[in-house]
N, C-alpha and C positions, 0 to 999 in steps of 0.2 A: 726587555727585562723579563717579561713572563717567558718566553720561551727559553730564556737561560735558568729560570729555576726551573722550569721542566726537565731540564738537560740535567741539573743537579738532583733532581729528585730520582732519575732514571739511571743514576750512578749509583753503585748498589758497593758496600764497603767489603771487602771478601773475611778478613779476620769479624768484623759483628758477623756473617754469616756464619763463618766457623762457630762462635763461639754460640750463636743461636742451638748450634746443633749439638757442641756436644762442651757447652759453657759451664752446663749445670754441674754442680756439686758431686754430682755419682757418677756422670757417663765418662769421665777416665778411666777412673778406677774400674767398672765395670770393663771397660774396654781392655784396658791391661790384661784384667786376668782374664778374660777369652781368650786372650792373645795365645796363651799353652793351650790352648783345640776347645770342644764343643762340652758347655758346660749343664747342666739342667739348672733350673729356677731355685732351687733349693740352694743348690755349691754355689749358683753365683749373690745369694743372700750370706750364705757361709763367710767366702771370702770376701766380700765386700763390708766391713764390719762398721759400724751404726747404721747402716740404711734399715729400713723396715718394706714390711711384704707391698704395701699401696704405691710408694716413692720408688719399689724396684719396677713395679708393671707398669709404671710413669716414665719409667725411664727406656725402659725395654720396647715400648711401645713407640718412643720418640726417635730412638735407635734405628729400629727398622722401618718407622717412615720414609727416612732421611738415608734409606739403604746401608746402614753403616753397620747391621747385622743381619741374619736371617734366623728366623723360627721352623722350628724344623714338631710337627706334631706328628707323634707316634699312636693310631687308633688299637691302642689297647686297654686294661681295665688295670689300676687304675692309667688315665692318658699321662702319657709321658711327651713333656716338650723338651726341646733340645732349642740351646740357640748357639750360633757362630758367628766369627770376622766374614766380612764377605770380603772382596778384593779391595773395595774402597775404603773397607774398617782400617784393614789389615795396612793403607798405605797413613795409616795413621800413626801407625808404631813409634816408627823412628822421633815422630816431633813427641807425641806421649812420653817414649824411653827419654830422651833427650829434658822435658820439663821434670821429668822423675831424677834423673843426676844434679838440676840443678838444684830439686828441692834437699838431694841430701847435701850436699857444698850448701848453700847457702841459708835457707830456711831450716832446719833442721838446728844447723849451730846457732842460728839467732837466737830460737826457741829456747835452746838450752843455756843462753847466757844472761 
């Protein structure tokens, strides 16, 4: 018996994994909009609308742990960061694009009835 929950325990769920990494509240939407190229920290506050400056570096930060973008720092005055999809962001798209049509079809008209 103990060695069969060890087996269970060592079975690791792949969607909670996903959703570990990019579950939270902002890192779609963040990700979407890199997805048109390399944005600075400002544009991706811009277009990501209620997030705030602390919840974006929370998130940016979780992002590129988890490789799913890169920081690109520019040593000038004042510094300029850059951040991008890396390849593994970028294979993200399609399920992202994909949850994004179903929210307008489905969620969107909910909302409004």
């Amino acid at each position: 018996m103990e060695n069969n929950n060890r087996n269970k325990s060592q079975k690791r769920c792949s969607i909670k994994d996903v959703l570990d990494i990019i579950g939270g509240k902002w890192a779609m939407p963040i990700i979407y909009n890199l997805s048109k190229g390399k944005l600075r920290f400002m544009e991706i506050e811009r277009t990501v609308t209620g997030i705030n400056s602390r919840m974006l570096v929370k998130e940016l930060k979780n992002l590129e742990a988890n490789g799913i973008i890169t920081r690109t720092v520019f040593a000038k005055v004042p510094p300029t960061v850059e951040y991008e999809l890396t390849r593994k962001g970028e294979k993200l798209l399609p399920s992202i694009r994909s949850l994004h049509e179903w929210g307008q079809e489905y969620a969107v008209k909910e909302l409004s009835e």
